[in-house]
NULOKOL-529714 format. One record per residue (C-alpha): residue number from 1; residue in one letter; x, y, z. Coordinates in nm, 3 decimals. Last residue first. Layout:
// NULOKOL-529714
(atom NUM,'A',(X,Y,Z))
...
// end
This chain:
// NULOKOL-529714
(atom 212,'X',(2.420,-2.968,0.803))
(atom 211,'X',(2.748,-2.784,1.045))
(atom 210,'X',(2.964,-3.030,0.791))
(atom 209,'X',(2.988,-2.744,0.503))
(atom 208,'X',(3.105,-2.502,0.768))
(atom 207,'X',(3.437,-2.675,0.801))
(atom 206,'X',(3.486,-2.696,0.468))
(atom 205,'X',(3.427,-2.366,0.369))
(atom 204,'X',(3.725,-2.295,0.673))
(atom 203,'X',(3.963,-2.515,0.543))
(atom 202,'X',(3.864,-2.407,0.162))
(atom 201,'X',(3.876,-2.060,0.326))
(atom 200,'X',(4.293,-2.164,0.407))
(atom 199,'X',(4.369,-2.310,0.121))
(atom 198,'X',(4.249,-1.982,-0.062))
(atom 197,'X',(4.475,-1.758,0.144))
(atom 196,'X',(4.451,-1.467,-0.142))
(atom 195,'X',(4.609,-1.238,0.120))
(atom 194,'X',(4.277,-0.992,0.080))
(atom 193,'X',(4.079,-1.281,0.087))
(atom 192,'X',(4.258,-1.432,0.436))
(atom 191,'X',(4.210,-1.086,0.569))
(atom 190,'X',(3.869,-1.004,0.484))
(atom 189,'X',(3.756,-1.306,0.661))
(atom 188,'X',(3.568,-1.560,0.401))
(atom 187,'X',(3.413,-1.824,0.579))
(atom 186,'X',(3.299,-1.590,0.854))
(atom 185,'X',(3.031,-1.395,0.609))
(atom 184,'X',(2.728,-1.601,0.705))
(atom 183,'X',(2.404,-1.709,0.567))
(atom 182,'X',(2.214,-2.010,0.694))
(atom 181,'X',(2.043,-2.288,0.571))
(atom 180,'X',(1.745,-2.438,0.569))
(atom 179,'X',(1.553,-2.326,0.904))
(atom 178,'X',(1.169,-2.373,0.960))
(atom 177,'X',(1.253,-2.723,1.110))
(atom 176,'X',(1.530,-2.550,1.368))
(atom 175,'X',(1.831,-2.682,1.427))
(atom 174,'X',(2.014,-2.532,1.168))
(atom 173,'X',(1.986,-2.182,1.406))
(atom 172,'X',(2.099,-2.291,1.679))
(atom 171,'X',(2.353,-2.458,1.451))
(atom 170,'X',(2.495,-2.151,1.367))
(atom 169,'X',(2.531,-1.996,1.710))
(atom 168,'X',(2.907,-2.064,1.727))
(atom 167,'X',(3.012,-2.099,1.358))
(atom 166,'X',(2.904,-1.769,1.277))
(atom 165,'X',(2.575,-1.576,1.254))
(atom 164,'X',(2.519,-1.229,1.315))
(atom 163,'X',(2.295,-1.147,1.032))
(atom 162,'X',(2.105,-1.419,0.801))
(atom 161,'X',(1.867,-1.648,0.844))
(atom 160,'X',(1.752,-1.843,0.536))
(atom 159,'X',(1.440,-1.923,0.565))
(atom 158,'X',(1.100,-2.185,0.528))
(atom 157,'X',(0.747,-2.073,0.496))
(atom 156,'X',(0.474,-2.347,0.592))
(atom 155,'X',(0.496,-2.335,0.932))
(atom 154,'X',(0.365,-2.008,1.012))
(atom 153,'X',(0.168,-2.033,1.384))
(atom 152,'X',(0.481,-2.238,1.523))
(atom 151,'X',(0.734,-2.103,1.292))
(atom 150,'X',(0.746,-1.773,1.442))
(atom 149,'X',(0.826,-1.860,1.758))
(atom 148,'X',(1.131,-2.059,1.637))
(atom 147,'X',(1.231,-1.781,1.464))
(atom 146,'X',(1.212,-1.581,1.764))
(atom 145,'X',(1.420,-1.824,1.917))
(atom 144,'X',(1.651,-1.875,1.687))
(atom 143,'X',(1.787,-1.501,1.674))
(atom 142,'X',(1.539,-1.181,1.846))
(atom 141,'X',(1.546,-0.946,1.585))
(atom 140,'X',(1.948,-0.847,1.608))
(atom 139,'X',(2.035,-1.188,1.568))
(atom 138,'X',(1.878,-1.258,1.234))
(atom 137,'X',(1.894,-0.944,1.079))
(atom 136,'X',(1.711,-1.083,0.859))
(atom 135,'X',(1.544,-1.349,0.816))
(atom 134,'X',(1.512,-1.479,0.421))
(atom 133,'X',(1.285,-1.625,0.298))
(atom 132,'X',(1.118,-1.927,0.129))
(atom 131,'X',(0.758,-1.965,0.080))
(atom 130,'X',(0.749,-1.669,-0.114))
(atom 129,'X',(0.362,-1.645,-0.281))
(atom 128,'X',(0.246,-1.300,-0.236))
(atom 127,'X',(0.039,-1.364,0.078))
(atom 126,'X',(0.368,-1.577,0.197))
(atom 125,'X',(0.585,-1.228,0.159))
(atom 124,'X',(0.310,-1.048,0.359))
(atom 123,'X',(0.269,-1.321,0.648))
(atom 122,'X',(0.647,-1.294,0.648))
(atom 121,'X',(0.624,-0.900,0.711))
(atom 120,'X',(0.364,-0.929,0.951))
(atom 119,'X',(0.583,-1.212,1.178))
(atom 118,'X',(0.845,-1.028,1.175))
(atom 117,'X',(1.239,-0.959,1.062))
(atom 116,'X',(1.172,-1.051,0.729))
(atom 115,'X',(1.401,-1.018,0.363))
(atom 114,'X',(1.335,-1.157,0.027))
(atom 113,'X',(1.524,-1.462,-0.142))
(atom 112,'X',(1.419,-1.393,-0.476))
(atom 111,'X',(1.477,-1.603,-0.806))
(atom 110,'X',(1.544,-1.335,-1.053))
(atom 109,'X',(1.324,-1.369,-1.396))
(atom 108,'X',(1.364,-1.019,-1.481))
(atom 107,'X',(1.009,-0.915,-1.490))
(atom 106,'X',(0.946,-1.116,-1.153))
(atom 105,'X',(1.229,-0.998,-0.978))
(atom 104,'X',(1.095,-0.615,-1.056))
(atom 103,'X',(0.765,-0.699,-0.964))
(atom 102,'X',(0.903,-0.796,-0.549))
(atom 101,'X',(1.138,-0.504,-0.601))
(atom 100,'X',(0.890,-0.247,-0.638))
(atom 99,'X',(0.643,-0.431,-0.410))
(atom 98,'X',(0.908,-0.398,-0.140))
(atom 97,'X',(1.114,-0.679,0.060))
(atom 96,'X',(1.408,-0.651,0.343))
(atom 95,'X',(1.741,-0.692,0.323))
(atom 94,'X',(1.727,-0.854,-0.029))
(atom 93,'X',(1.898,-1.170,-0.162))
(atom 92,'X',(1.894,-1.253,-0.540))
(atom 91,'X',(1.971,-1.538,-0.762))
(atom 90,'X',(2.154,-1.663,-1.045))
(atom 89,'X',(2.302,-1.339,-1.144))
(atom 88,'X',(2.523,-1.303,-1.425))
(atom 87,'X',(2.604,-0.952,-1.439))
(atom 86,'X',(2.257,-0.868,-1.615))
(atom 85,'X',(2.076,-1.003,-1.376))
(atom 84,'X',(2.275,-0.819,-1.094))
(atom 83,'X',(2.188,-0.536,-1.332))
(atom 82,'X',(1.830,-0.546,-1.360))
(atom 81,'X',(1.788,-0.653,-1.012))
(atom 80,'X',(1.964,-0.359,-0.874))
(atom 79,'X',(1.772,-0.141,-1.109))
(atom 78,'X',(1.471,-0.231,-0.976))
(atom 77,'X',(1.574,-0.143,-0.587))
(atom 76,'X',(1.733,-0.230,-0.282))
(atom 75,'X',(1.943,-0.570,-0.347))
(atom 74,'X',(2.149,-0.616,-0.085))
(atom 73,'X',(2.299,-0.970,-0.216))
(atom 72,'X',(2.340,-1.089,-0.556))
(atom 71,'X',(2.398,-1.460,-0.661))
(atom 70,'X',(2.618,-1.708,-0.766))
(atom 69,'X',(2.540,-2.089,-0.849))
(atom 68,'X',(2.922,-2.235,-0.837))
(atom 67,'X',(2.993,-2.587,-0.934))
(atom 66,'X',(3.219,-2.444,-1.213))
(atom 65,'X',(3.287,-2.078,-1.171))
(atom 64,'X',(3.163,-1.941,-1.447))
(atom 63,'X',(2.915,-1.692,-1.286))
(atom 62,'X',(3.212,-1.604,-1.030))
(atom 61,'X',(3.350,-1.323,-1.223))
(atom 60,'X',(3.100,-1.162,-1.359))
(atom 59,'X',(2.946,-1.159,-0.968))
(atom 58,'X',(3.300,-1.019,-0.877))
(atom 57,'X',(3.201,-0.759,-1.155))
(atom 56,'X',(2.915,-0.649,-1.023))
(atom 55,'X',(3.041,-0.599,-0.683))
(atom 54,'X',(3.312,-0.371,-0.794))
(atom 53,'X',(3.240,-0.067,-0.637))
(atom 52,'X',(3.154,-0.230,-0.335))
(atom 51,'X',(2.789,-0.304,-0.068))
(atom 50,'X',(2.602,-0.524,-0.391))
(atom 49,'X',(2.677,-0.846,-0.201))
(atom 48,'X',(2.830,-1.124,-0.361))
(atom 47,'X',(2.623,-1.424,-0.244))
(atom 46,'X',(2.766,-1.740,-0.315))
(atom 45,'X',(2.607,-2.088,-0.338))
(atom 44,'X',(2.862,-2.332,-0.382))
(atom 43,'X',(2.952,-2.423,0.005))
(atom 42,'X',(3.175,-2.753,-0.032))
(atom 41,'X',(3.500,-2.657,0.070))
(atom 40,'X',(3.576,-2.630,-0.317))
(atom 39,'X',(3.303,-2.415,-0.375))
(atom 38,'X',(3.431,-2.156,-0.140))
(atom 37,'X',(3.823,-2.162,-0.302))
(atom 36,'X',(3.694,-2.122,-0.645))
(atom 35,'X',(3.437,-1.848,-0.583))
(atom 34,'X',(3.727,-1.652,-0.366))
(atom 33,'X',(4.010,-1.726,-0.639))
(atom 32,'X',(3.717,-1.579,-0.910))
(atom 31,'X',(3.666,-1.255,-0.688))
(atom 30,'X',(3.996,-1.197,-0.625))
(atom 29,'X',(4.037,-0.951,-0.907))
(atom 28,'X',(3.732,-0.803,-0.772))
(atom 27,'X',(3.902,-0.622,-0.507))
(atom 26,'X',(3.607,-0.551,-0.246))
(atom 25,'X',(3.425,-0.810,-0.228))
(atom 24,'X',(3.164,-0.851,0.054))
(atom 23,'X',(3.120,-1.208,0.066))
(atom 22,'X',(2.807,-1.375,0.261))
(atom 21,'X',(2.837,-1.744,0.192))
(atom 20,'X',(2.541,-1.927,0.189))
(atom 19,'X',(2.616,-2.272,0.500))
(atom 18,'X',(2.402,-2.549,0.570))
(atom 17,'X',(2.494,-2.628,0.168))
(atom 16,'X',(2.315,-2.700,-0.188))
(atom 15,'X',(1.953,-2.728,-0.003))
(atom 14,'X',(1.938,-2.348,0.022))
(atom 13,'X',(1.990,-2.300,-0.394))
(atom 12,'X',(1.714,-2.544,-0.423))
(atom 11,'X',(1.455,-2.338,-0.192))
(atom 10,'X',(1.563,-2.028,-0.375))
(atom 9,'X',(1.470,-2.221,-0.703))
(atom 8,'X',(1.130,-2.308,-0.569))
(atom 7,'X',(1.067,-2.004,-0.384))
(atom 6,'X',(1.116,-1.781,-0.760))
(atom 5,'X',(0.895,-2.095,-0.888))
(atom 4,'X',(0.632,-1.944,-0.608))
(atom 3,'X',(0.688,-1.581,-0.660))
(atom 2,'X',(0.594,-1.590,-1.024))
(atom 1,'X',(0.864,-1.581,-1.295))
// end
């Protein structure tokens, strides 16, 4: 899969929603509840991050979610791609982007949503073909405006931003052209999954689905 139909499908995934779930699961017994409750409210692409022991299997969990595209989030290195494919892995989200993992995506056949924080590093992703990434840590690098910035002299690459972001600033960020969607983990509070309040992240899914 060359870096351009990997952009393709990440640019599909980020037209779903306004709004990629970050989830950091920790139990994955509630991993399927979680999927079900998300993609109810209207956000179905989910990225299970690869941060817990049982990350891999909440992504088992979720693949068969109906109306659910899952992917895996933090991935650092080839074998990270190799199993988050293996799990059931629709896509994948990295922090930041080597050649390593760039080739390792490819060989597996992982759509890649691969991480910026600068103007070099998206100039390198676009060199190699991603027109859709990922900015990251959104807030901490300078937030909209910086991506703002950025679009002016690099139109042609599109992102997910990612890191900080919550219902307040979210459609600062929306607002933008270069902007597709966002990434945030306040639709799921670790409280709410841990109490398997699935009416109440529908609420919240919901509410995040009408920021686009």
């Amino acid at each position: 899969m060359t870096p351009a139909e990997q952009s393709l499908r990440a640019a599909e995934i980020c037209m779903l929603a306004p709004v990629v779930p970050v989830l950091v699961v920790e139990d994955f017994s509630r991993a399927e509840g979680l999927a079900r409750a998300l993609v109810a409210g209207g956000l179905p692409a989910l990225e299970v991050t690869l941060r817990t022991a049982g990350a891999l299997d909440a992504i088992r969990a979720m693949a068969d979610v109906e109306g659910g595209v899952v992917g895996a989030g933090t991935l650092l290195t080839p074998a990270d791609v190799k199993a988050a494919k293996a799990a059931g892995a629709k896509f994948g989200v990295s922090p930041g982007a080597t050649q390593k993992l760039l080739d390792a995506c490819a060989e597996y056949e992982l759509p890649l949503l691969p991480g910026a924080a600068t103007a070099s590093e998206v100039m390198f992703l676009l060199e190699q073909g991603y027109t859709v990434q990922k900015f990251f840590p959104a807030e901490a690098a300078g937030g909209a405006p910086l991506l703002k910035s950025i679009g002016g002299p690099i139109p042609q690459v599109r992102f997910c931003p990612t890191g900080g972001i919550g219902l307040k600033n979210a459609r600062d960020y929306l607002g933008l052209a270069n902007v597709m969607c966002v990434g945030g983990s306040w639709v799921a509070p670790t409280a709410m999954v841990a109490a398997g309040d699935w009416a109440g992240i529908t609420a919240l899914a919901a509410e995040a689905a009408k920021l686009g």
